[in-house]
Steps between C-alpha positions, in 0.01 A plus 500: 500500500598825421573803780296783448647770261406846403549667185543893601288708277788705310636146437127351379510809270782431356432150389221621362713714315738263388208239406325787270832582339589159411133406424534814234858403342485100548144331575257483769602155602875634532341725760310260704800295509703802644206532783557092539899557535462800710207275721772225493762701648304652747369186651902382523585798669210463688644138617815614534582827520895470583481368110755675316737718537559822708579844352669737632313870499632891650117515519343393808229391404620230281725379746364141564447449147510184339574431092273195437598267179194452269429146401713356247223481189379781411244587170741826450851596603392841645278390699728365781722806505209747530319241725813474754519936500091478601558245798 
């Protein structure tokens, strides 16, 4: 079972964002499997949220921020870098 996550509103924004844009320039179903990899990631975060690895920040707060590794497979190579700057 899966911990209890929350997606921050600025965040939920901007996967919407990122799902409309790549719904516009690739396909809809290359956006709802960006909201499946970004669902994905959440939930292993969610499981384990020492996942990853931490990075270092002059700003506060960021300071207990973790950089979490997208799954392997992934529809589009962009997604995993954007995805990892959103989480």
């Amino acid at each position: 079972m899966t911990p209890p996550y929350r997606v921050l509103p600025v965040a939920d924004a901007d996967l919407d964002d990122q799902a409309a844009d790549l719904a516009r320039t690739a396909s809809l179903e290359t956006a709802l499997r960006f909201y499946d990899a970004a669902r994905t990631t959440f939930e292993r975060i969610a499981r384990d949220p020492g996942l990853g690895e931490r990075r270092e920040s002059p700003n506060p707060r960021l300071a207990n921020l973790f950089h979490a590794t997208p799954p392997r497979k992934s529809p589009n190579p962009e997604i995993p870098r954007r995805l990892a700057m959103i989480v």
